[in-house]
N, C-alpha and C positions, 0 to 999 in steps of 0.2 A: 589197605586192610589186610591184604596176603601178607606185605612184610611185617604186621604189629604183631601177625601168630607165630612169630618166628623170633625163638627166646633170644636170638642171637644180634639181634639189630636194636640197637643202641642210642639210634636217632635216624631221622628222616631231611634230607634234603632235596630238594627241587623246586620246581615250578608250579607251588601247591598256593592255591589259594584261599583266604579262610571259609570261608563259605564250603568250599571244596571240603576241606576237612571235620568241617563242623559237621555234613553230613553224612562223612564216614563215622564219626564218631557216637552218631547213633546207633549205627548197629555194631560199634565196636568199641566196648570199655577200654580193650586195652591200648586204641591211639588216646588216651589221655590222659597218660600217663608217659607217653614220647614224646621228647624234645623233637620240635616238626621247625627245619630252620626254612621259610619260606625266601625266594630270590625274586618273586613280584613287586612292584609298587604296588603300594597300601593306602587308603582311606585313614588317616588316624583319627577316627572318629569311634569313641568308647561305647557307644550304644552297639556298633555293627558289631561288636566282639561278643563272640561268646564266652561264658564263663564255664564251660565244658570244654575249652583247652589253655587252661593255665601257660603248656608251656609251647604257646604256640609263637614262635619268633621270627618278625619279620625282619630280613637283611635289605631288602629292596628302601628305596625312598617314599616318602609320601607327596602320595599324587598330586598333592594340593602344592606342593613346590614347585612340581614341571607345570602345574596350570600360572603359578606367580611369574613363571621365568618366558613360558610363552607369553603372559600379557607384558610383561616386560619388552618382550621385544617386539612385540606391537605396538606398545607404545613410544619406543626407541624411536621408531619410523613414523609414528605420525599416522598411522593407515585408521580412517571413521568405521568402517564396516570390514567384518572377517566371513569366510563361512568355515566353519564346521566340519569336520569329517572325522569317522568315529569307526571303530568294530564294535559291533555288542557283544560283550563275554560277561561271565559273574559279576565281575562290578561294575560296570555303567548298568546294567540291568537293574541290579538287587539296593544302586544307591542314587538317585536321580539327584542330591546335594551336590556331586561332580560337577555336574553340567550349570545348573546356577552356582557354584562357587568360580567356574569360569566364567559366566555372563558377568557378575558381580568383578570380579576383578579386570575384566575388560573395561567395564563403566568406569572403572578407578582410572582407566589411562586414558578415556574419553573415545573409547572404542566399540560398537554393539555386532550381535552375532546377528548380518543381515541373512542369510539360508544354514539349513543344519543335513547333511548327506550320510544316512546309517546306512552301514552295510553289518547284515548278519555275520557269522564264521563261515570261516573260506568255506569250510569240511560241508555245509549246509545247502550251498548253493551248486545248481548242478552245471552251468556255463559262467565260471566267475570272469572269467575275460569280457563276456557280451554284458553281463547284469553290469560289469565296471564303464562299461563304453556308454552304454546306455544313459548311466546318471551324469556321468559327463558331460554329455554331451545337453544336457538338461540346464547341467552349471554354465555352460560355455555360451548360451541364449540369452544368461544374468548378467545384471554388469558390473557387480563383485570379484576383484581376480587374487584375493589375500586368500589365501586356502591353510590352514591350520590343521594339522594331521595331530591328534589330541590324544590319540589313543589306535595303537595298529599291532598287529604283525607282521614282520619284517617281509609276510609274503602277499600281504595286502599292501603294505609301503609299494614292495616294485612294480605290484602291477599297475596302480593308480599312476605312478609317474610314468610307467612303460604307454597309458592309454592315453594318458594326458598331451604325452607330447606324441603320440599319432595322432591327435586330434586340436592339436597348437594351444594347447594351454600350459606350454613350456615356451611359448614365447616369449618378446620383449615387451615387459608391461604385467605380468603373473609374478604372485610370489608363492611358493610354496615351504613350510617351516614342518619339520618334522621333529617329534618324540625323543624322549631318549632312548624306549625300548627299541627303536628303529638305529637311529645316531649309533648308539650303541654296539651295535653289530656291522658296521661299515667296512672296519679291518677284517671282517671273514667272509666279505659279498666278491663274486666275480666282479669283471670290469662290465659287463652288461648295463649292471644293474647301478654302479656308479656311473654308465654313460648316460641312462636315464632321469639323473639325476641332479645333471649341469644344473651349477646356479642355485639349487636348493640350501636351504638355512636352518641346523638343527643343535641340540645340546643335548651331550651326554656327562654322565657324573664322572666329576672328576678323581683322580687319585697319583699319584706321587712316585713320576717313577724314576728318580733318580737315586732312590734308596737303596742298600742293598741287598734286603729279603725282596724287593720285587726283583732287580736285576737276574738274582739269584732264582726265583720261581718260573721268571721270564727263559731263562738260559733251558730248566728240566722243561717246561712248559713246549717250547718248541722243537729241543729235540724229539720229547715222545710223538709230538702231533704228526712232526716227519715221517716219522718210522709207521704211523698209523695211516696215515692220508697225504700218501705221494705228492697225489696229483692236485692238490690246493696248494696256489701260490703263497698266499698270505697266512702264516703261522703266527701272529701275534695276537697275545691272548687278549680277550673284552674284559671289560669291567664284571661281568658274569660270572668269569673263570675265573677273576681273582673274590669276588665275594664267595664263589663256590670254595675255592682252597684255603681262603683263610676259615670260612664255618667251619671245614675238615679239620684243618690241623688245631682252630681251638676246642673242638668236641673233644678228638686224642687228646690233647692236654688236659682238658677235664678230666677225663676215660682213667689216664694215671692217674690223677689225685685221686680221685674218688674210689672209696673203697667198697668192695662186692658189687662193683660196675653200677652203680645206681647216681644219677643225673638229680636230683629232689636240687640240687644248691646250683643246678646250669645255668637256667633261665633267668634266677636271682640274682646271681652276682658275674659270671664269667662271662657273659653275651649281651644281658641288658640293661637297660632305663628308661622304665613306663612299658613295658615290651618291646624298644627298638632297638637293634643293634647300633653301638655310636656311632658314627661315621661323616665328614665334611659335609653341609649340602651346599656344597658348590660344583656349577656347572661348568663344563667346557662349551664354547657357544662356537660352532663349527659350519663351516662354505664350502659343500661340496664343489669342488675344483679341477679340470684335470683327470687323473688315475685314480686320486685320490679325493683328501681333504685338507683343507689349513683351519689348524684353530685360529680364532680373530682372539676372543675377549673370552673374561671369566663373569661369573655370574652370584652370587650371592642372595641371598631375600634382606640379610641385613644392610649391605653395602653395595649392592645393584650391581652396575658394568666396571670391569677395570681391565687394562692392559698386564698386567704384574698381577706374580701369587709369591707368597713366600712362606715357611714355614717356622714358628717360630712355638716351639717346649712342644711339640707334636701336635699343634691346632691352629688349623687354616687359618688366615686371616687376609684379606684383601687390602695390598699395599694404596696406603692414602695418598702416594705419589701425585698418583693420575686425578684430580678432582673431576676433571672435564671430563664426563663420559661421552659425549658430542665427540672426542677425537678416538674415541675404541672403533666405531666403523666408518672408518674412513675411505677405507676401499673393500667393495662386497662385489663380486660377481653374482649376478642374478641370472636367472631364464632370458635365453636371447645373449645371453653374452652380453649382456649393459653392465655397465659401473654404475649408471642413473639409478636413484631411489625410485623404484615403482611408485604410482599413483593410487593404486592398488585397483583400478577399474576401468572401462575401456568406453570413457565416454570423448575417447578420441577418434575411437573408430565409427562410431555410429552417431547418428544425428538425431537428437534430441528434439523432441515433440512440446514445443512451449509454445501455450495456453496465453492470450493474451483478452482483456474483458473490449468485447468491439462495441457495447451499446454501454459506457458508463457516460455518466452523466457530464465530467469533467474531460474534457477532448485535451487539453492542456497535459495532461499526464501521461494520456493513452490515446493516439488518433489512428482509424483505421479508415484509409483511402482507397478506393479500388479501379484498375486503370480501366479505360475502357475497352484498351484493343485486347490484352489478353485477361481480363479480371484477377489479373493479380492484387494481393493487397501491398499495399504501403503505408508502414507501420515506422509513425513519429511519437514524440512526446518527452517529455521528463522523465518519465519512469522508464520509456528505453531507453534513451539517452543513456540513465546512471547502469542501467543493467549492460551496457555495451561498452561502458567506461570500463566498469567492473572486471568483462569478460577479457577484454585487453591486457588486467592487471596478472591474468591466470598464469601459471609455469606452462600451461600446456593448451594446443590449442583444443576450442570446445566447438565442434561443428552441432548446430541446433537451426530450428526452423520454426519460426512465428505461428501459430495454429488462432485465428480471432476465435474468439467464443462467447455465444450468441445468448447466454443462459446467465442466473444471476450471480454474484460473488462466490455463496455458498456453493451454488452446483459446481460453480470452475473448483473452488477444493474438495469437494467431494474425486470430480476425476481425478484430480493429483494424485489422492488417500488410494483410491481404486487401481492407481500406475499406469488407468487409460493415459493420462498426461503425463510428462518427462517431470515438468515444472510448470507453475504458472507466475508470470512478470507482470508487474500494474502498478495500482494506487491499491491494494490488497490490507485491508486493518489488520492489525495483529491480535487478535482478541481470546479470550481463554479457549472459547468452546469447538475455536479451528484447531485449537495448538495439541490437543490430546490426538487430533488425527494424521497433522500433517506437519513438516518441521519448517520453520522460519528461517530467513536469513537473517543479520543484523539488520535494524531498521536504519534506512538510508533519509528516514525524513523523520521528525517528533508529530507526534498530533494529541487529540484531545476533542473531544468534542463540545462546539460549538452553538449560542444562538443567536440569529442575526435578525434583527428587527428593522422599522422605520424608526429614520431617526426624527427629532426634533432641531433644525438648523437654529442657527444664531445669525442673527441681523445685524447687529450692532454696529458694524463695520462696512454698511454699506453709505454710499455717499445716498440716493435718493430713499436712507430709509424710513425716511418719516410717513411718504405716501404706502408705503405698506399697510399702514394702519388700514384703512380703508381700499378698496375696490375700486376699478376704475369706474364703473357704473356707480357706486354712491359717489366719487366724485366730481362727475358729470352730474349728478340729480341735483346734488345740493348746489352746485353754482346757478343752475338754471332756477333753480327755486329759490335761492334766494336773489339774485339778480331782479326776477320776478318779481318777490315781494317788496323788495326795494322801491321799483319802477312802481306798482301802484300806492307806494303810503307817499312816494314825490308828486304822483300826477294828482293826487287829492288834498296834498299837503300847499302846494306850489301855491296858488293863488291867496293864504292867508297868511302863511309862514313865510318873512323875508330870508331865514335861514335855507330853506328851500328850494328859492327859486333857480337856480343855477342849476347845468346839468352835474358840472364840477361839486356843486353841495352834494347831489344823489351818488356820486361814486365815491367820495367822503363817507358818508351815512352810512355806505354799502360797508366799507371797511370797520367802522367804530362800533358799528350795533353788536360785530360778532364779539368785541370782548365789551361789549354792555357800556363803552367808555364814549356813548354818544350824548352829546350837549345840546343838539337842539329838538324843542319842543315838542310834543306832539298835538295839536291844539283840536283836530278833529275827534270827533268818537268814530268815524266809519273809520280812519285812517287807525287810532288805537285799537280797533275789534281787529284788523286785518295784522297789523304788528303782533299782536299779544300770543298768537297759537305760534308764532314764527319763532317770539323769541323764548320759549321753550322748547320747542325743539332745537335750539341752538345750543339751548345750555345742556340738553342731552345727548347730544352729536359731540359736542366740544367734550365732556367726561366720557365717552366712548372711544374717544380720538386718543383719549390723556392716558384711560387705559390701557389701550390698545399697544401705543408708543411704547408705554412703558416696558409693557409683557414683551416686546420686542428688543427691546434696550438690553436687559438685565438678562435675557433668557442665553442660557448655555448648550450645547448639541447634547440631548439628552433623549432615549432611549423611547420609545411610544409603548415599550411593556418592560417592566424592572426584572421580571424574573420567571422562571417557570412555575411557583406557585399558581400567579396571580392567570396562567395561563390555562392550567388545569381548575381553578376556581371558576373561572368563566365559560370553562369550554370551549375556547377559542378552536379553532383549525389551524393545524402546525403543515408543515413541508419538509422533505427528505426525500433523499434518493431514492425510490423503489427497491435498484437494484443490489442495494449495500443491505449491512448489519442494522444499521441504525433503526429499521423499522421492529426490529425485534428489541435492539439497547431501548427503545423508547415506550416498548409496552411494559416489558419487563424489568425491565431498572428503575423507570423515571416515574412507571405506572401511568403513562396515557392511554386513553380510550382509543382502542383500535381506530374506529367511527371518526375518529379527529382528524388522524394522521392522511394527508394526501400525499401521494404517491407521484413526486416531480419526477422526470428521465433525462432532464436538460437544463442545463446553467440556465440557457436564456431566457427559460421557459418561469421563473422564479419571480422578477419582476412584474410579468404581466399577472402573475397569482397574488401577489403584493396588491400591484393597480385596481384589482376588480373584486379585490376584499375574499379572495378565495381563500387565503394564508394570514394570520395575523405575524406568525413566525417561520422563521426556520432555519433546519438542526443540520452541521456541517462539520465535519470533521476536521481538524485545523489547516492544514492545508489545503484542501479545498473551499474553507472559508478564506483562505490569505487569498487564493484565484479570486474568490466571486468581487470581497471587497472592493480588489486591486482594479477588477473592471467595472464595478456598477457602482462604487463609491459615491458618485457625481447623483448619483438616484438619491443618494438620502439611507443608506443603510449603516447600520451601527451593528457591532457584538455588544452582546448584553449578558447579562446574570451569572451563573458562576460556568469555568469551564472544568469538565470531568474528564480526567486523564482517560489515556488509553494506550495502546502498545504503539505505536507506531504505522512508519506503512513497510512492507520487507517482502520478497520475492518468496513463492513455496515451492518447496522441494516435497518429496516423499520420506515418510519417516527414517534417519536412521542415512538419507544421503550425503556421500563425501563431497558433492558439489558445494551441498549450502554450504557447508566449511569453509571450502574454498573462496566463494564469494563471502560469503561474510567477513572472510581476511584483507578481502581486497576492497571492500565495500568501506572495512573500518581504517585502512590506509587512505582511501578517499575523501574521507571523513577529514582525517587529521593533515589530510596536503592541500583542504580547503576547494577542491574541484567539486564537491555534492553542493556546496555551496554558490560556488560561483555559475554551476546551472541553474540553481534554483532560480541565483538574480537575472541570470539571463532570459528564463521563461518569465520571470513577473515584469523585466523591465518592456517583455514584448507587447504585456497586455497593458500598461501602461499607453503607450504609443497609441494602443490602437483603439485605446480609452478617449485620447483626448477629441477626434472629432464625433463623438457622442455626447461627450460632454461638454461642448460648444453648443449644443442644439438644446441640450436637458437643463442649459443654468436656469434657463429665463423661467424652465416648472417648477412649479412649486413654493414660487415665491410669496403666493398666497393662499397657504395652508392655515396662517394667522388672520388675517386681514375680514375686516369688518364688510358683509355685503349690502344689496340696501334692502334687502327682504326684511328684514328685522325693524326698519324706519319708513317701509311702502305704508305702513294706515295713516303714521304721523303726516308723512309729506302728505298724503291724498287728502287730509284734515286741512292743514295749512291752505294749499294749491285751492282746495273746496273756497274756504274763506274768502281769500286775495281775488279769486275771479268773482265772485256774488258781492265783494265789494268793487269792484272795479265797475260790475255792471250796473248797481245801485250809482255810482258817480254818473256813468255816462248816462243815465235816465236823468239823471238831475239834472246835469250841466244842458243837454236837448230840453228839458221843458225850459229852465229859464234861459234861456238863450233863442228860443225858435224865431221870435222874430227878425232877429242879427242875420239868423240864420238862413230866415228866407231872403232877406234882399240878396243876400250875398250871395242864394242860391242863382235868384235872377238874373245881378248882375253877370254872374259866370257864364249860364245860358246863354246870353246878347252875346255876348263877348266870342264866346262860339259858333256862335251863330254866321256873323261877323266873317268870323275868321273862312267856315265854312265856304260860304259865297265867294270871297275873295277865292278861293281855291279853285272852287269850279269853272269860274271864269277865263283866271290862268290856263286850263286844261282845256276847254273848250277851244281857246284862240291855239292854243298846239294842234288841237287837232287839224281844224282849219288848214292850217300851213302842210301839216301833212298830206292833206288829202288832197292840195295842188302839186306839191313836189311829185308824186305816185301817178297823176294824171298823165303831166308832163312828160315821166320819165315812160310812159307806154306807149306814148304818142309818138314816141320817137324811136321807136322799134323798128328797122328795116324791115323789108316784105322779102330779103333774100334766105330770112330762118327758111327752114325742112319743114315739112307740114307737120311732123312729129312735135317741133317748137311750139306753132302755131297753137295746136290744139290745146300744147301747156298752156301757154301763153290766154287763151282765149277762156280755158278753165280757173286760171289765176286771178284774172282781171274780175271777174263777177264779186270772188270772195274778198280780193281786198274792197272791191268797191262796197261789198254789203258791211263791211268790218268798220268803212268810212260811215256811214249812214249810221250803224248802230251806234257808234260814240257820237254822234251829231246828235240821235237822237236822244240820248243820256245828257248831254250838256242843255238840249234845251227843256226837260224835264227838269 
């Protein structure tokens, strides 16, 4: 404002920013009417201009190219996650589009801003060294190590790197990329502050010094600076001093042409287009090294990285030599003195907190064992398995530690989202309403959800499948009942019918009555009353058999519920995991009744809720539906109805992590080298194995789920059986009255005859005893007198009882 009262100034050059001057221009008409040549980077964004200074011209770049050139070179490298670090001055304050046109061009390289570090102006803060140690040391707890210096002053640049590396975030494994208003100024810093800055990566704009007005400006430029400032080693000018000296000398050139000193035609034609001064926006992309610095590569926004610049009619151009930008950094010194690509994060140094589900339902994917001497766990399955496959495929090793977790699907990503947990590994769905919170790896399985029913077998191919038709108990009744009926239409047929007499005729009869293709007579009526209810239920037994067979014959393994309409029609009760999604995919997508859904926690527990009609169905995710299949197959279970895609199964990171990256590279090489596969076979060929002596025990169930019982034909038989006995006992009353007299001789005769026999018997028995009860005499008689009186006494107690044993049979034989 002092210099615009001052008739004699001509134009304004420095480090004025427009905002800056837009507010001197309030209280002062006459800056606006001053050509104000500005040496900031700029916002080119025409809303921020004011139209109260026409001839306000910026020489600096726009900011939006050094944000293109830093995501450029994060994306060069591959780095997921950057943070941020910033000064607040006039424009990150007054234009917050900066900062998201950086995010936005990080996204473009597949890169996101995981922390943001602002610090106010040095001049503001009253211990900048402690407030610097302090945020640092805040970052150095994170495990982000790509640090992005977006916007500084060259006295904030040194102290962050001077704090950084007293506090080891200049080691091996950190990357740090700095500015170009930083870069920029390198050839006028002590060796200090380049010692601080080993390894660091930055770009400054480039310009042309082989020419001969810079050699030339180069030559005055450093004498003067000598003669001013002894004692600074490094006298070559910045990019700075030459934008400053070319604005000078072309104002003066304006200053003569123009007549009675008046600039109206400067801004128009001598300096700009659209307000910027022209100038290459090509970068020098530079590796603090050493004393110094070496340039690697050039940088462009049209033609990205090259080795080669050449000049051709006086406009940059990036030689197309080099196509390959993969071979421009070939060799970088980093922090730490490594030639290695940073990983940009140190999840090598600390060990990782991963979540694993200890109470899923499917043990096969996820099992958690715990020892008993120290309670440790021991943690197998398919989902470790591929996560372990995975972590082997990594460039770097990843130290991590199994955490079980005892809570549902849902809560284990909620902790991931929250960064209690590192990561969580399992049989994990990948479904919409996780994916906004937490990030996925590539899925290592396909799924879909499933619904597995009872099936309906097919018979047709068995050798004894005709007895299916019928139960063992109806085929035990009907042999006895008709055998039965048989036996009494012979024993009332027998005496009239010569056809009958024979027992050979009755087992004949037995055969021919059931297909009606019997020839002989029936000539009785008691014998026809007891036939006729017999052979209807034969002819109804035999169309129930023919039935029965057939439905067995012809039937295909077919499903006991076609679909989930017919399930929600009915109201049936379904089954699912508790601890998954599917309890919510099933209210909310499929629309089932809360009320419906039971809440399974265990494979094997599925079955016995099938058995006991607790479940009509149930809903599995596809791979946990190939497990259940592959073991309970042999039970009768089928997939049924339609299947409903779904994302897969895949490992969770935390938003915005370079791990999943990682694994998901390795996960998808696994993929395509056939090993995710070849565990899969190996886990299902296990359950297979250990399928088959279950299913040696399960064949023989189930066999008759078709088959006819005899509840259905218990009134018929009990009809029939009624008949055949009330006729049988109408015969035997007959055949006793005319017969009684046959009957009684032959009774008599029998009696004598026993009689007879009797006596003879007794007499036999009598003459034994006899003989025995002289032998027993004898033999006592002849007993020395040199026994023990202990003998004796036996002996003399002995003798009584056989003697009374003799009399008592004497006296029964002569009774």
């Amino acid at each position: 404002m002092d210099l615009s009262q001052c008739n004699q100034v001509q134009a304004i050059i420095g480090t004025i920013r427009h905002n800056e001057a837009t507010l001197a221009s309030e209280f002062s008409d006459t800056i606006n009417t001053i050509p104000i040549m500005s040496l900031t980077s700029f916002s080119a964004r025409p809303e921020l201009l004011s139209p109260r200074l026409p001839h306000f011209i910026q020489l600096g770049d726009d900011i939006s190219l050094h944000i293109q050139c830093i995501s450029a070179i994060v994306g060069e490298f591959g780095w997921k996650k950057v943070t941020v670090i910033y000064e607040l001055n006039n424009d990150f304050s007054s234009d917050p589009g900066i900062l998201l046109s950086l995010s936005y061009s990080l996204k473009l390289v597949g890169s996101d801003i995981d922390n943001h570090l602002v610090f106010p102006s040095l001049s503001t803060l009253p211990d900048p060294k402690t407030t610097i140690e302090n945020e640092l040391n805040k970052l150095k707890r994170m495990s982000n190590r790509v640090y992005l210096i977006v916007h500084s002053s060259l006295e904030l640049a040194s102290m962050l790197c001077e704090k950084a590396k007293q506090i080891g975030l200049m080691e091996k494994g950190s990357v740090w990329i700095i500015p170009n208003e930083v870069a920029g100024l390198l050839d006028s810093v002590n060796s200090s502050v380049i010692f601080n800055m080993q390894g660091v990566v930055g770009f400054k704009t480039h310009f042309i010094e082989k020419s001969g007005a810079f050699r030339q400006f180069k030559f005055k430029f450093q004498r003067k600076f000598a003669l001013e400032y002894p004692e600074e080693d490094n006298i070559n000018p910045s990019i700075f001093a030459l934008q400053t000296y070319d604005a000078t000398k072309a104002i003066a050139k304006a200053a003569n042409k123009s007549s009675q000193g008046k600039f109206e035609r400067l801004s128009g034609k001598t300096f700009s287009k659209n307000g910027q001064l022209l100038q290459s926006p090509t970068f020098n992309i530079i590796n603090v090294i050493g004393k110094s610095y070496r340039e690697m590569a050039f940088w462009s926004p049209a033609l990205g990285f090259s080795k080669n610049i050449v000049s051709h009619n006086k406009v940059m151009e990036i030689s197309t030599n080099n196509d390959d930008s993969n071979g421009v950094f070939k060799t970088v010194y980093w922090p730490g003195e490594s030639q290695s690509v940073p990983k940009g994060h140190n999840n090598e140094e600390r060990t990782l907190k991963i979540a694993i589900p200890s109470n899923g339902a499917f043990t096969q994917f996820v099992n958690v064992e715990y020892d008993q001497g120290n309670n440790e766990p021991t943690v197998t399955g398919f989902s470790i398995s591929i996560f372990e496959a995975a972590v082997k495929r990594l460039p770097y090793i990843l130290n991590y530690t199994f955490f079980p977790f005892n809570g549902s699907y849902d809560e284990m990503v909620d902790h991931v989202y929250n960064k209690t947990l590192d990561a969580a590994v399992g049989d994990t769905s990948i479904v919409a309403y996780r994916y906004h919170l937490v990030e996925f790896s590539q899925p290592y399985i396909e799924s879909g959800l499933h619904m597995v029913v009872t099936e309906q077998p097919a018979k047709s191919k068995e050798t004894w499948m005709f007895l299916a038709a019928f139960t063992k108990e109806m085929w035990l009744m009907m042999t006895a009942m008709h055998v039965f009926v048989g036996f009494v239409i012979w024993l009332i047929e027998r005496e009239v019918n010569e056809d009958l007499r024979g027992f050979g005729s009755m087992l004949w009869f037995l055969v021919t009555v059931l297909f009606y293709a019997h020839r002989e007579p029936i000539r009785r009526p008691l014998a026809q009353v007891v036939l006729t209810p017999w052979l209807f239920a034969i002819f109804i037994v035999t169309n129930s058999f023919t039935a029965s067979l057939t439905s067995i014959t012809i039937s295909q393994v077919k499903p006991s519920v076609l679909d989930i309409q017919t399930l929600k029609e009915r109201n049936s009760p379904i089954g699912c995991d508790g601890n998954s999604f599917i309890v919510k995919y099933l209210t909310v997508v499929l629309k089932f009744k809360p009320e419906n859904i039971r809440k399974i926690n265990s494979m094997s527990d599925y079955p016995a809720a099938f058995d006991n009609k607790e479940i009509e169905a149930a809903f599995f995710v596809a791979p946990h539906a190939k497990v259940f299949l592959a073991k309970y197959s042999c039970k009768g279970f089928i997939k049924a109805g339609n299947t409903y895609r779904l994302g897969g199964f895949g490992f969770v990171f935390p938003k915005g992590s370079s791990l999943a990256s990682d694994i998901s590279e390795a996960l998808l090489s696994m993929i395509e080298s056939g090993e995710t596969e070849q565990l899969e076979k190996e886990m299902l060929d296990g359950i297979e194995n250990g399928r088959k002596a279950n299913c040696s025990d399960l064949k023989s169930k189930g066999k008759n789920n078709t088959s006819i019982g005899l509840l259905p034909y218990l009134g018929l038989f009990s009809i029939c059986s009624t008949i055949a006995i009330l006729g049988l006992s109408c015969y035997m009353i007959c055949w006793l009255v005319k017969n009684v007299e046959t009957l009684t001789s032959h009774t008599v005769l029998t009696l004598t005859q026993v009689w007879r026999i009797w006596r003879w018997t007794t007499n036999i028995f009598g003459r034994c005893c006899s003989k025995l009860q002289s032998r027993i005499m004898r033999r006592v008689s002849s007993c020395t007198e040199t026994r023990n009186a202990e003998e004796n006494v036996t002996n003399s107690q002995q003798i009584p009882v056989v003697v009374e044993l003799v009399d008592t049979v004497l006296a029964a034989h002569a009774s």
